[in-house]
N, C-alpha and C positions, 0 to 999 in steps of 0.2 A: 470399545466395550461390547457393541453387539456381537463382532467379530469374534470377540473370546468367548462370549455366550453359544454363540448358536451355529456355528461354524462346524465342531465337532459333532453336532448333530446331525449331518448330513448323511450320512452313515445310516440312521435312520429313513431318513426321508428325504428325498433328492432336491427338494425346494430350500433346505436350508442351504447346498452347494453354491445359490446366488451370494452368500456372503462371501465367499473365498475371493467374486470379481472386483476390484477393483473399480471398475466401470461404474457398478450396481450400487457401491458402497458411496462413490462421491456423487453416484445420482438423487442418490438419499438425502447425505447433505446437504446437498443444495435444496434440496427442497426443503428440508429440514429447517434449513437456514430460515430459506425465504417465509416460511406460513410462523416460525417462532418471532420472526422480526415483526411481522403482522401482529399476531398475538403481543407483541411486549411491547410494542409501539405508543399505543394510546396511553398506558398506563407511566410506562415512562414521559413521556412529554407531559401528561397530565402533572407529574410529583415536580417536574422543572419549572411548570406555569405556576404551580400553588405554593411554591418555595422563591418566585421569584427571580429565578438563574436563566435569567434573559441575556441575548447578546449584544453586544457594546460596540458601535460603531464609530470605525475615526472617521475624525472631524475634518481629515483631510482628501477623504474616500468620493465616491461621485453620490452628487447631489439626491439621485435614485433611490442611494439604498437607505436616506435618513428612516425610511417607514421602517425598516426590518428591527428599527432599535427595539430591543425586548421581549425577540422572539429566541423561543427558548430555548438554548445549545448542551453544551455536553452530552447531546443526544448518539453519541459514538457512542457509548453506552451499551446501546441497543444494537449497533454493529459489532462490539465484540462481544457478547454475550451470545448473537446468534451465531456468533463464525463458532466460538471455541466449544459451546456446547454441543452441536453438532460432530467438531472434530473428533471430541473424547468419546460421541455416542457411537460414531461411524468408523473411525478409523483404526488400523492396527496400534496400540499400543506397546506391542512388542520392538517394535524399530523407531527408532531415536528422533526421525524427518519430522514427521509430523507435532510431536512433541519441545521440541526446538522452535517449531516456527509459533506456535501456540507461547511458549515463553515469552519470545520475543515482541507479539503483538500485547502482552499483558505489560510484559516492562515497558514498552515505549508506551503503551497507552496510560499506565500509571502517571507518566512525566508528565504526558498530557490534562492527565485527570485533574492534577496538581495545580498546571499552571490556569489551568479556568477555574478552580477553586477560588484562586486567590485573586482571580482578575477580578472575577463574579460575585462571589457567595465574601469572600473580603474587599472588596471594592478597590483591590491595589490596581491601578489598570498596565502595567505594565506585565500582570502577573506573575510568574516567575520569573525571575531576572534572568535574560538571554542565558546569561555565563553559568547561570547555575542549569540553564536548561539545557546549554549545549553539552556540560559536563554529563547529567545524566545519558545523554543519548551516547556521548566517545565513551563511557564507562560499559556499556554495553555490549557496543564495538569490540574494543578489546578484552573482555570478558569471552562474546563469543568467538573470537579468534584465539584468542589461547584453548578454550574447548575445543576447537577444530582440531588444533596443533596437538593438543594429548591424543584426544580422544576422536581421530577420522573418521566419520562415516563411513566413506566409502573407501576400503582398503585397497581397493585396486588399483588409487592412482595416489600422487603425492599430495600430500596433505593440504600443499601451500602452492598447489596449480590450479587454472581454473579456463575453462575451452574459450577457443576463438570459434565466432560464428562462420559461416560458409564453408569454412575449411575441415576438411576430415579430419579427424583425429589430430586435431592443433591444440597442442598444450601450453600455457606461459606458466611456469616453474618461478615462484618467486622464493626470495631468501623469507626465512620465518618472520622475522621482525617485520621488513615490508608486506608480509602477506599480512602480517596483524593489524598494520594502518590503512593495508589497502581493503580489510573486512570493514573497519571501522568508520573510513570513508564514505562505505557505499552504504552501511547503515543509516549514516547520520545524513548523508545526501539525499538519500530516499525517503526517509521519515520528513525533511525540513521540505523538499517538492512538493509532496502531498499536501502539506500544510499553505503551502506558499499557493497551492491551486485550488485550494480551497476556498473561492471568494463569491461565487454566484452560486443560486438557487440549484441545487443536483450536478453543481459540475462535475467535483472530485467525487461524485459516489457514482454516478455513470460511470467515469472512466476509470473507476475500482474495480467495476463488474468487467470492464473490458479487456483489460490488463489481468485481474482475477482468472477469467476464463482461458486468456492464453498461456497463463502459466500450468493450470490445471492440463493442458493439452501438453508441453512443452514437460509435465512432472509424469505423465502416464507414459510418454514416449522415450523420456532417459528411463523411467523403471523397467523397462521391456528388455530382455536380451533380442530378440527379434527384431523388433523396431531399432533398435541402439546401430546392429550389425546393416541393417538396408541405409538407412540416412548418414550411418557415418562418423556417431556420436557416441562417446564412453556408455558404454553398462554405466548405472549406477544402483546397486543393491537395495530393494526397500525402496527408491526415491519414490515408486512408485505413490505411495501413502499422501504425497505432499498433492496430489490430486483430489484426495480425500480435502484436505484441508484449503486448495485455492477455491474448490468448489462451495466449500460452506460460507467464505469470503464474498466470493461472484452471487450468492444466494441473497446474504446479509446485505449485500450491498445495492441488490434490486429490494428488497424488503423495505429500505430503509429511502430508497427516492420516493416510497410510495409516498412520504411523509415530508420527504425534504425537494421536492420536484415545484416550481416554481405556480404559486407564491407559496416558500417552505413553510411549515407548520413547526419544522424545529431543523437548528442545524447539530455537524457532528462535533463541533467544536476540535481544541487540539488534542481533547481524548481521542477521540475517533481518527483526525488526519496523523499524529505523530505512531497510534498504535497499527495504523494502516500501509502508513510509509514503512516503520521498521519490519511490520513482515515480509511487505515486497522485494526490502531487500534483505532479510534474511534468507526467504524464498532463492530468491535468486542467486544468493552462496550456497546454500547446500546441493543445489540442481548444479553449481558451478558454470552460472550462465549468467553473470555479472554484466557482460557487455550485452547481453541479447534484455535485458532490463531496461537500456538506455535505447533501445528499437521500441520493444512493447511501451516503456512509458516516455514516448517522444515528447506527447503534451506536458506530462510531469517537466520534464528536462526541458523543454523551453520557458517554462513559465520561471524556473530558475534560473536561466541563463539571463531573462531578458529583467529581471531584479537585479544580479550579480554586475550586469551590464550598466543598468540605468545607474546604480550606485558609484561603481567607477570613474563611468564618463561626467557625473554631476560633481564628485569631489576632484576630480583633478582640473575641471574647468573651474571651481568654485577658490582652487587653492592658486591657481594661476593670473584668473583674469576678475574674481568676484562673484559674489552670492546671482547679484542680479544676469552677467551674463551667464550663469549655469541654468538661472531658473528658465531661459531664453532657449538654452540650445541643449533641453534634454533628448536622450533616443527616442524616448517613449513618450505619448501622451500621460500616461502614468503605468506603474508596475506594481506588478505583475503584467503578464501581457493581455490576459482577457480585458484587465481596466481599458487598456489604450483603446481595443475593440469600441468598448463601451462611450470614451470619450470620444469616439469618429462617428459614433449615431448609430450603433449599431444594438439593439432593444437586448437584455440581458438574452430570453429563451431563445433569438439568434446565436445569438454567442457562445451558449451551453449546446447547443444542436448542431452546430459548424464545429463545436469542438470533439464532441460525441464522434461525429463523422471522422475526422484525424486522430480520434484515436484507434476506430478501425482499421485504418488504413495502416498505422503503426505497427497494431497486432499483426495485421495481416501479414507486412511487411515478414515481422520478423518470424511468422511460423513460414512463411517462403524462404528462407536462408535453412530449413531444414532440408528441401531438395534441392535446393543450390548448391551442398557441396557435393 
């Protein structure tokens, strides 16, 4: 919006030319972000404490976090509201990037909103039924794949390829239907990680900001024709804008540890981890850097793997040999993987701050495969 305000001004007066950067625009929102998270923070947590929409802890969880019962969640909220409003203030609305990924954080956060309504506020504690919740998040999936499929962003390359990391100019070309299960996949993959890592004081919103900031780096260097031709990576027209919008992300999401940093004052419930996850990986489809998602959010992807994994290994021992020898020979102390941490003695803000660190090293990781090829 500013962009369309004050841009054409420049003409005038040469200070309005900062709006045209790019750079200046996602530096705003971030900050934008971060001081409106501040601002909406108290007032939201206050309406969640006086309404009562406390969080609901299982009875199977470690013994630790019985105190947190009642501390008041849905507070994602306050994360989307500081990301998108920023985007709409700061970013070009003439190109489709930005707009896109703002949809997609509202629809996934919606499912989210939904199912702590009903956990919370209706006392069903299963909340929304898995199948109805999984179905909103594939319904978006291939919604937003068939939107790719008509309507490409980026006209330069095929509609339904998307880059291999390291490699120059490596493209994998899928058939259209695959390409729409394989959006849908990384949708719903990404929104259920977030959520899945969401279980200690500021874990998943530190490593939001982490992951946040490296895609904002990873959306200004595919928008560059310059930068695209030296590291080796498609042009992508406009991407640039999605910088705009990872940085009001990376903003919101330091805004909001100020509040959820241990001992949290509120958490973001699955409004905030399911609309978190699906922009990440929304993000990470329209940049067509779907595998460099699974470098940046290494922690995300293991905290799923090592659920995915526990699950396996306990039903196939439980269907073979019995309940009690599975309870005996699980992989994990318990899953997600941060629990196991926590059941080896290791104090919750250890575990949030060793995670913190891996997922630097992840980012790092993967903005280094951009001079690797």
């Amino acid at each position: 919006m500013l962009y369309h305000l004050l841009a054409p001004l420049a003409k005038q007066h040469i200070l309005f030319n900062l709006f045209n950067y790019i750079t200046f625009r996602g530096a705003g929102a971030t900050v934008t972000a971060l001081v409106l998270a501040f601002v909406l923070g108290p007032g939201i947590i206050g309406l969640l404490r006086d309404r009562h929409i406390g969080q609901v802890i299982r009875a199977e969880g470690p013994a630790s976090h019985a105190g947190k019962r009642g501390t008041p969640t849905m507070g994602g909220l306050i994360i989307i509201l500081a990301t998108v409003v920023p985007t709409l203030l700061w970013a070009r609305l003439d190109t489709r990037y930005a707009v896109v990924a703002v949809v997609a954080m509202l629809w996934m956060g919606t499912i989210g909103f939904l199912d702590d309504y009903l956990k919370i506020v209706r006392g069903k504690s299963q909340g929304l039924v898995a199948r109805w919740k999984l179905i909103g998040q594939i319904s978006f999936g291939l919604a937003l794949g068939l939107f790719l499929l008509g309507s490409p962003l980026a006209s330069n390359l095929p509609p339904t390829s998307t880059q291999l990391p390291v490699f120059k100019y490596q493209l994998i070309v899928f058939w259209p239907v695959t390409y729409v299960l394989f959006v849908t996949l990384v949708v719903t993959g990404s929104s259920n990680a977030v959520n899945l890592t969401d279980g200690l004081d500021g874990l998943a919103t530190g490593l939001t900001a982490i992951a946040a900031g490296a895609f904002a780096i990873f959306a200004y260097v595919f928008g560059r024709f310059d930068w695209t031709k030296y590291v080796g990576v498609y042009f992508l027209p406009g991407a640039g804008e999605l910088t705009v919008f990872c940085g009001a992300l990376a903003g919101a999401a330091l805004g909001f540890l100020w509040f959820n940093a241990h001992p949290a004052q509120v958490f973001m419930g699955d409004t905030g981890a399911l609309g978190i996850g699906g922009a990440f990986g929304t993000v990470a489809i329209l940049l067509k850097a779907e595998f460099l998602l699974l470098i940046v959010g290494g922690v995300f992807a293991a905290e799923t793997v090592s659920v995915m994994l526990q699950t396996s290994v306990y039903r196939w021992h439980k269907t073979r040999r019995g309940k009690e020898y599975a309870d005996a020979h699980r992989v994990f102390r318990m899953a997600p993987l941060h629990h196991h941490f926590e059941k080896l003695g290791w104090a919750e803000p250890q575990v949030v701050l060793r995670f913190y660190i891996l997922g630097v090293l992840c980012a790092a990781i993967a903005l280094a495969t951009l001079k690797v090829r």
